[in-house]
C-alpha positions as CSV (number, residue, x, y, z in Angstrom):
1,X,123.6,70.5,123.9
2,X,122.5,72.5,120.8
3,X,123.9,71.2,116.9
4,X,126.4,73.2,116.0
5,X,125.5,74.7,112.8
6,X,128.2,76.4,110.5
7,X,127.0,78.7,107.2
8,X,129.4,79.0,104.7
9,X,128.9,82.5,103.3
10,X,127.3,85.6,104.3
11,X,124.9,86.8,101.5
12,X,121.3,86.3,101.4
13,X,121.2,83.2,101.9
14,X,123.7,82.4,104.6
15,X,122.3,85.2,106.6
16,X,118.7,83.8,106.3
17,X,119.9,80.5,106.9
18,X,121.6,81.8,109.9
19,X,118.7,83.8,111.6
20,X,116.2,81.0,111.0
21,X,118.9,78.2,112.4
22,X,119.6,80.6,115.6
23,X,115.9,80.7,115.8
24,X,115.0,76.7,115.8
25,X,118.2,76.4,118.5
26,X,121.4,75.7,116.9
27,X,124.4,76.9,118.0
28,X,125.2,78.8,114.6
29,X,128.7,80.6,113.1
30,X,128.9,82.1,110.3
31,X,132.2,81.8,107.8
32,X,133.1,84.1,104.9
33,X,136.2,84.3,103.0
34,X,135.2,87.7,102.0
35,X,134.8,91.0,104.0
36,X,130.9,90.9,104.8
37,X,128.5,93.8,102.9
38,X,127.5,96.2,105.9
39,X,123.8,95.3,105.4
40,X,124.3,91.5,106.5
41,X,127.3,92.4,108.8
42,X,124.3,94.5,111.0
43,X,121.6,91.8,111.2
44,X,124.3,89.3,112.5
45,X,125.3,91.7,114.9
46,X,121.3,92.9,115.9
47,X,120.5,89.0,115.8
48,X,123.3,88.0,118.4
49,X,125.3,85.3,115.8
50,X,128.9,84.3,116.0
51,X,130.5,84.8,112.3
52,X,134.4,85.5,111.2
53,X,135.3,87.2,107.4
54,X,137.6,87.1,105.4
55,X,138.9,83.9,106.6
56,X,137.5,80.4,107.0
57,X,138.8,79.3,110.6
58,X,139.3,75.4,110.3
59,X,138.7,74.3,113.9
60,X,135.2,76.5,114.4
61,X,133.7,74.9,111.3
62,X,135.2,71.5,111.1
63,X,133.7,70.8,114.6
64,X,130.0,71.2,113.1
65,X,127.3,68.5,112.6
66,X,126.3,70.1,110.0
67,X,127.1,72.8,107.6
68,X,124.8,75.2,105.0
69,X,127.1,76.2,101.8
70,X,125.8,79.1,100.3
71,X,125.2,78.6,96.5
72,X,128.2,80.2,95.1
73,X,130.6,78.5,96.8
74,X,132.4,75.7,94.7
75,X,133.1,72.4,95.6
76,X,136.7,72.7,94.4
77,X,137.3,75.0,97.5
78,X,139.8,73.7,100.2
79,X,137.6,73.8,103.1
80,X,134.7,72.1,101.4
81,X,136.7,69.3,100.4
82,X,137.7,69.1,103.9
83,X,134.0,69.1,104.9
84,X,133.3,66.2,102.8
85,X,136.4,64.8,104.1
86,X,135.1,64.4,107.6
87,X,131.6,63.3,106.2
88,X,129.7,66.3,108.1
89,X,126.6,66.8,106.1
90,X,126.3,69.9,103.7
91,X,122.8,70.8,102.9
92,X,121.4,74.0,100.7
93,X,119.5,76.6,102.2
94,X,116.1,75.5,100.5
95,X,116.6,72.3,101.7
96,X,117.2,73.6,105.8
97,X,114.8,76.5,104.8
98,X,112.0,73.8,103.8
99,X,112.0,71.1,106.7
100,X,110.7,74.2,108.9
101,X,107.1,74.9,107.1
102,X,103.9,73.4,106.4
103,X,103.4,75.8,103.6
104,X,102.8,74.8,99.6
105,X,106.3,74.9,97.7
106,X,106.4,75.8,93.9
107,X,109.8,75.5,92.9
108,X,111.0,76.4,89.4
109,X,114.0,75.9,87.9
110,X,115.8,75.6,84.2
111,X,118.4,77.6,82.2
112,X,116.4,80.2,81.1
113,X,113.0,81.8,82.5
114,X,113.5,81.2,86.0
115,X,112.7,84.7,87.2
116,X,110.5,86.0,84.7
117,X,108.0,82.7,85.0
118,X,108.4,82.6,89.4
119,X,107.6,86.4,89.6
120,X,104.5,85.7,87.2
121,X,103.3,82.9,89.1
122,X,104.0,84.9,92.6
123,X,101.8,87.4,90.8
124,X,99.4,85.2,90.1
125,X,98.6,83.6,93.4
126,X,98.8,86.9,95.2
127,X,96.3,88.6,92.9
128,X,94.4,85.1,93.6
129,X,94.2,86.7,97.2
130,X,96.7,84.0,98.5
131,X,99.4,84.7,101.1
132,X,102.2,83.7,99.0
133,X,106.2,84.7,99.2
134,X,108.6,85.1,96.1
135,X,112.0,84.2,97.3
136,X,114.8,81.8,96.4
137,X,117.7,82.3,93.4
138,X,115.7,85.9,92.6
139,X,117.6,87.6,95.6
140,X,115.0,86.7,98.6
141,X,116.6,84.5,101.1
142,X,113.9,81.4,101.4
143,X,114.9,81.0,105.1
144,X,114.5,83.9,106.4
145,X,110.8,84.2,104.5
146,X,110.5,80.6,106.6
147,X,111.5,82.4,110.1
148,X,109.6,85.9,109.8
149,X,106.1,83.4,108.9
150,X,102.8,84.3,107.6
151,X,103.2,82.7,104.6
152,X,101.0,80.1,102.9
153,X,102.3,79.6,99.7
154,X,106.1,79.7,98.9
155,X,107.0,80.4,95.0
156,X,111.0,79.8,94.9
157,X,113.2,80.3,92.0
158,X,115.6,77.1,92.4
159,X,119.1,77.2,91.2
160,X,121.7,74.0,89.8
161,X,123.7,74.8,92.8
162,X,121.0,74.9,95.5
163,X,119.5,71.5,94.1
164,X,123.2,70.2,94.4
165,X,123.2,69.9,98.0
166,X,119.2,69.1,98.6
167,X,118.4,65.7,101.3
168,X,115.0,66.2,101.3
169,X,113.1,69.5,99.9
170,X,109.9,68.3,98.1
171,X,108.0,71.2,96.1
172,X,104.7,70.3,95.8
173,X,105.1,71.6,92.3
174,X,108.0,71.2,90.2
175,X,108.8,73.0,87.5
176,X,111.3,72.1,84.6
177,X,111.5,74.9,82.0
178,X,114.1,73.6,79.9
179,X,118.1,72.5,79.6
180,X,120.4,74.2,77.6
181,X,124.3,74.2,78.2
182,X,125.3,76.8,81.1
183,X,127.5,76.8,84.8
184,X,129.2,73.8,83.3
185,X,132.1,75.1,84.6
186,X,131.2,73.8,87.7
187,X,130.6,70.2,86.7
188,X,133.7,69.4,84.9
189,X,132.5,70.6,81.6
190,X,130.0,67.9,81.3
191,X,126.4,68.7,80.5
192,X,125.1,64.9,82.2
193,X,126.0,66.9,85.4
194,X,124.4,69.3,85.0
195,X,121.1,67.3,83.4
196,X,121.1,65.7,86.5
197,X,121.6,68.3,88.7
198,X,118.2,70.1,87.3
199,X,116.2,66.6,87.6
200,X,117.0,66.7,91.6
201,X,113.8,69.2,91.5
202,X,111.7,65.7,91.5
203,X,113.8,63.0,93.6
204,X,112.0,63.6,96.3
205,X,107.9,64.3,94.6
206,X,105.4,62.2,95.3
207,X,102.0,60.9,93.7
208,X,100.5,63.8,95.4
209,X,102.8,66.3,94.0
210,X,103.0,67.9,89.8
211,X,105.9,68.0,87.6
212,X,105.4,70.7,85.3
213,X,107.8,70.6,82.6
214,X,108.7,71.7,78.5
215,X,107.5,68.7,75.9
216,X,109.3,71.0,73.4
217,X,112.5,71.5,74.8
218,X,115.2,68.7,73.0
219,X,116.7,67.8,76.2
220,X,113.7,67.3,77.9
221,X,112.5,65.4,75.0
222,X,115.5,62.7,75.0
223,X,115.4,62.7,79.2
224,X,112.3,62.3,80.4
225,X,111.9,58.5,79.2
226,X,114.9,58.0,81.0
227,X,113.6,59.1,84.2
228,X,110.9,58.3,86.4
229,X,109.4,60.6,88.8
230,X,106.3,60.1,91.1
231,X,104.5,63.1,90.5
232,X,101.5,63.2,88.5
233,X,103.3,65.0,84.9
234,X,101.5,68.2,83.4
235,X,103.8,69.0,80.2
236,X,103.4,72.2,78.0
237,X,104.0,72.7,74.7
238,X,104.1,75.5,72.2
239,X,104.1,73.3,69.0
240,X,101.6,70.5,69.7
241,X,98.6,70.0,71.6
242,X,98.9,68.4,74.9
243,X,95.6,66.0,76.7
244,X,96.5,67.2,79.9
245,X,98.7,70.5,81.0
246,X,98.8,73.2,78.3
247,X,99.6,73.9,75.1
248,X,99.2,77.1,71.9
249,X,97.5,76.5,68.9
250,X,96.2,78.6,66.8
251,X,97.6,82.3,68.9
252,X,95.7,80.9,71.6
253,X,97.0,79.1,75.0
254,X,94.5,76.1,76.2
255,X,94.7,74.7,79.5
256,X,93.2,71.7,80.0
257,X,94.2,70.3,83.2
258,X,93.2,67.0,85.4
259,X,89.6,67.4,83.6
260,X,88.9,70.8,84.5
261,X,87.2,72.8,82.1
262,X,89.6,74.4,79.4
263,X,90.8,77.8,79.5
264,X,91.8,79.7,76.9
265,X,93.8,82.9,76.5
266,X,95.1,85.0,73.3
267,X,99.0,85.3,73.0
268,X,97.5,88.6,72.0
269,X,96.2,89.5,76.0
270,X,99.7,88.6,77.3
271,X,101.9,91.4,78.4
272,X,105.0,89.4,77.9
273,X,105.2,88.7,74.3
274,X,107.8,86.3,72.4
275,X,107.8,82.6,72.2
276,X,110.2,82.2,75.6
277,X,107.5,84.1,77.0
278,X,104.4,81.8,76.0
279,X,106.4,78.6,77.5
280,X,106.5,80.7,80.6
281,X,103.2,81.8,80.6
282,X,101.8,77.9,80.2
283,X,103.7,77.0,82.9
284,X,102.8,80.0,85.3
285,X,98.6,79.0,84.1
286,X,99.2,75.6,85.1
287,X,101.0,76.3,88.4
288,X,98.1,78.8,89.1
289,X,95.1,76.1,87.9
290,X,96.7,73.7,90.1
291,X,95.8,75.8,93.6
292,X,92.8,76.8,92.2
293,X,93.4,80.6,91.8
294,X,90.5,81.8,89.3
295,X,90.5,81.8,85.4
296,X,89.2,85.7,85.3
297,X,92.0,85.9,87.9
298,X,94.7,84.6,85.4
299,X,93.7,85.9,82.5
300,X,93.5,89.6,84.2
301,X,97.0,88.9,85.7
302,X,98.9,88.0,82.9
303,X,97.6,90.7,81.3
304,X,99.0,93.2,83.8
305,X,101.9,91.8,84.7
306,X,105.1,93.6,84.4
307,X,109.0,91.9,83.2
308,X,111.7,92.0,85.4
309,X,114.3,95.0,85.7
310,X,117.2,93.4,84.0
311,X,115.4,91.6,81.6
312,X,114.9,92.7,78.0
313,X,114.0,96.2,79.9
314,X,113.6,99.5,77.8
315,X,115.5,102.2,78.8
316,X,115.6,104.6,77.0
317,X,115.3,105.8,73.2
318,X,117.8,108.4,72.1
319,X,118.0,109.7,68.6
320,X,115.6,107.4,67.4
321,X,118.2,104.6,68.8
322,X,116.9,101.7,72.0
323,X,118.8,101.0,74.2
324,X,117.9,98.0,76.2
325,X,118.8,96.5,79.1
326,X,119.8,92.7,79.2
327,X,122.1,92.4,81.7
328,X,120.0,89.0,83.4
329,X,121.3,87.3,80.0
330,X,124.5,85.3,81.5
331,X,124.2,82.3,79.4
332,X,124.2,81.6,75.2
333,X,120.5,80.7,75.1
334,X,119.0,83.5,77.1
335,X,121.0,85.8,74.9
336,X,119.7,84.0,71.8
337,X,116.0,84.6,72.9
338,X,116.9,88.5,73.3
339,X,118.7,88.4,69.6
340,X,115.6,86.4,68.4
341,X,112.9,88.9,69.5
342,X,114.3,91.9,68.3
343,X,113.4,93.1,64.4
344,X,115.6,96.0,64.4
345,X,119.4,96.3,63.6
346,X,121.2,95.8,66.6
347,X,124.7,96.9,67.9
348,X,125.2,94.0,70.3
349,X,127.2,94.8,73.6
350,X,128.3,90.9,74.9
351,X,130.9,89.2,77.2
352,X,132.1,89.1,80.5
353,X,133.3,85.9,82.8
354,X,132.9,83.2,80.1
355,X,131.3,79.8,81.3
356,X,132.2,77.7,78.6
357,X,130.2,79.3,76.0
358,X,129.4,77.8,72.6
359,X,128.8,81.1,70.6
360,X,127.8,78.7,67.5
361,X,124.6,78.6,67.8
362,X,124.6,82.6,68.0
363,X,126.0,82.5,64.5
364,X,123.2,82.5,62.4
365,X,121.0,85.3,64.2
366,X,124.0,87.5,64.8
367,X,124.8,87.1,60.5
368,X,121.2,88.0,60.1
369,X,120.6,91.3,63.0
370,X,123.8,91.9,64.2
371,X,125.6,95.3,62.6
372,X,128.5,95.5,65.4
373,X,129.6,93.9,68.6
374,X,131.0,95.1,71.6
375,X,132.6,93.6,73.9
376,X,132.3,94.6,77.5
377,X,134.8,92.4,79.7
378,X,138.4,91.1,80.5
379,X,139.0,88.4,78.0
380,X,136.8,88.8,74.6
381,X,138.8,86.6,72.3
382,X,136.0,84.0,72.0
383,X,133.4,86.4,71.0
384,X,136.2,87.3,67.9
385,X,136.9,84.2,67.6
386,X,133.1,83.0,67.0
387,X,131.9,86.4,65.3
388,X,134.7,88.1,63.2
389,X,133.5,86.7,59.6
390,X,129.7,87.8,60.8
391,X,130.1,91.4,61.6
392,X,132.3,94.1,60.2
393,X,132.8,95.8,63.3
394,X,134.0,94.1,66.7
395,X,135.2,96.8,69.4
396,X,136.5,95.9,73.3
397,X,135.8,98.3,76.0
398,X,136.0,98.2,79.9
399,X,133.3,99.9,81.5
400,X,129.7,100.4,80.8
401,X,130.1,104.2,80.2
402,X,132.8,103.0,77.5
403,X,130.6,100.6,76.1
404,X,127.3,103.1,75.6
405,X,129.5,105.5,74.3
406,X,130.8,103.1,71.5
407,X,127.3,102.4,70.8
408,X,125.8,105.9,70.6
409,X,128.5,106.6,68.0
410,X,128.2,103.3,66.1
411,X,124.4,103.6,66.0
412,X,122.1,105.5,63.8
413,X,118.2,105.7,64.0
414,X,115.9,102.8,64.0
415,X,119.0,100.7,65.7
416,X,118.9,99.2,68.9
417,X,121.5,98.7,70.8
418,X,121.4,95.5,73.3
419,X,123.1,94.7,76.4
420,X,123.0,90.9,76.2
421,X,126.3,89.3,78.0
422,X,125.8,85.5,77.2
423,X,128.5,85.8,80.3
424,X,128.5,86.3,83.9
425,X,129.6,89.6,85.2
426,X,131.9,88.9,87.8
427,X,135.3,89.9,86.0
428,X,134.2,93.6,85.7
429,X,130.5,93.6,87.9
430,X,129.4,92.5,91.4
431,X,126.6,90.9,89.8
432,X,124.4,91.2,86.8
433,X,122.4,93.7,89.0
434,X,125.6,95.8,89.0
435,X,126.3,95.4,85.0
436,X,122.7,96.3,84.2
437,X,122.3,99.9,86.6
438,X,126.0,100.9,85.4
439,X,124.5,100.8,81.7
440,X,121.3,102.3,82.4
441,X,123.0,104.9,84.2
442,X,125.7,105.0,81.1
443,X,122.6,105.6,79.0
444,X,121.3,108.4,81.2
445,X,124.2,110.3,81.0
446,X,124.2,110.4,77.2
């Protein structure tokens, strides 16, 4: 008799899950609390699989041997606790996705970088002429890369909440780009949680496998004594010079890996400029060193390569004012990077679903760029609370049109005016997707 298999979840990666699960044999059922977004309703229906919404039927999931919980999906929800509560196994989707293919696995995760450094080194290894796919946390469902096939190489961007529920996904590389506070809503407001959480990347490495990780990053710095892992450890550093991964010195990036003749690279050839961006550029070079895709190759890649949409993305310049497009910024420190890289006055939209934010260590940049905030979301009394001696101005709006429109009027030439949350969008957004085309399109009607 087939496992029953019950998905938690209908979004990308519960419908992936579920067409490559139907595929190896399971009996599968798909469960979401929520009506289910036409798109995904149609391939469950074309591919034949058993699902309910906007409920979560006790008696067709509690009879499962195991279960897939899609990432989003809390633990403090009432049938997840009664899940654990029977002891039927929960697994993520990169960890079902994973134990069906023979393929290499670079998974990257950390709080900030993720998309901009898996995208690079997906862009890397194709122009290397390798059959790779870019799926995972950047909105490609892993599993159902896994089920259509032809894939040799499988660049994933790895979430906290998928490495929750891993048993036993193995990257061949691992990537650690740093750990700053963020989603710590979700582990009772303690940061070991999440430390550890980010670590799982490793558990399951071995001598064969890399750890690439951040020798400059101050969590990173106090953990990795603490912690063993197996793989063979190829740090990167922007402010020292490492004897084997990568390093800058001197506006050049070095690699020198596992004896391999060095490579070097001007921060000057890069396409993606700033210092997050050199960390993410080491770690792409090593990642791409490591399965041999050529030095010409890598140097002519990172040179071409173009930054996400949603991420510190021009959109357009209107009365000598920018307006850009941050909207991928849901925690403090990404937002901190977009404040950092910008030498222009800025009119700062922020806010949204807050996380447990610590605007403090905005304070300082926001005294020295920031001529206005506005606030864009349900509940902005932290962002007064941490800003109102900084800036003279502090307006709350509703709506993306509302918010452009205050910043149009606010702003004067040579300004730029930033759309960098620090929050997640979900109190006035779908997603950050949602938040970012509703102010480009805000910015297009001006």
């Amino acid at each position: 008799m087939a496992k029953r298999f019950v998905i938690l979840g209908a979004g990308e990666s519960g419908i992936g899950t579920a067409i490559l699960a139907q595929q190896k044999g399971f009996d599968v059922f798909v469960s979401d609390s929520k009506a289910i977004v036409p798109h995904y309703l149609e391939q469950l229906i074309a591919n034949g699989i058993a699902f309910e919404e906007a409920k979560h039927t006790e008696e067709l999931i509690l009879n499962a041997d195991e279960v897939m919980k899609s990432p989003g999906i809390p633990e403090k929800v009432e049938i997840v606790k009664k899940i654990r509560a029977k002891g039927i196994q929960i697994c993520s989707e990169i960890d079902f996705a994973a134990r069906y293919t023979d393929a290499f696995l670079i998974g990257i995760t950390g709080s900030n970088g993720k998309s901009t450094t898996t995208t690079l080194i997906h862009h890397l290894l194709v122009k290397g002429g390798l059959k790779a796919a870019l799926v995972g946390n950047i909105g490609k469902s892993f599993a159902l890369a896994v089920a259509q096939g032809g894939y040799d190489y499988y660049v994933i961007e790895v979430s906290n909440f998928q490495l929750d529920d891993i048993h036993t996904f193995r990257p061949n590389i691992a990537i650690l780009l740093n750990i700053t506070p963020d989603h710590l809503d979700r582990y009772n407001y303690q940061m070991a949680g999440y430390i550890n959480s980010k670590f799982r990347i490793t558990e399951n490495q071995t001598s064969e496998d890399y750890f690439i990780y951040c020798a400059d990053d101050p969590v990173l710095k106090e953990e990795m004594p603490k912690r063993s892992t197996k793989a063979q450890m190829l740090p990167f550093s922007i402010e020292h010079a490492i004897s084997n991964g990568a390093y800058l010195q001197n506006e050049t990036l070095t690699f020198n890996i596992n004896q391999k003749p060095n490579f070097t690279m001007s921060i000057y050839e890069l396409s993606l400029q700033g210092k997050h961006n050199q960390h993410n550029s080491l770690a792409a070079g090593i990642a791409a060193n490591i399965v041999n895709v050529r030095n010409e190759i890598i140097r002519e890649s990172m040179r071409d390569f173009e930054n996400l949409e949603h991420r510190m993305e021009p959109v357009l310049t209107i009365k000598g004012i920018d307006f850009i497009n941050d909207s991928k910024a849901t925690n403090v420190n990404s937002t901190w990077y977009a404040l950092e890289s910008i030498n222009k006055p800025v009119i700062w939209i922020a806010g949204g679903l807050d996380k447990g934010n610590d605007y403090t260590v905005l304070q300082s940049l926001v005294k020295e760029k920031v001529k206005a905030i506005i606030c864009l979301g349900k509940d902005n009394r932290k962002i007064h609370e941490a800003f109102a001696r900084y800036v003279d101005m502090i307006g709350n709006t509703q709506s993306a049109h509302e918010a452009v429109m205050m910043a149009y009027h606010l702003g004067q030439s040579g300004d730029a005016v930033l759309m960098s949350p620090a929050c997640a969008s979900f109190d006035l957004f779908e997603n950050y997707e949602d938040r970012g085309r509703q102010f480009k399109a805000a910015v297009r009607s001006l």
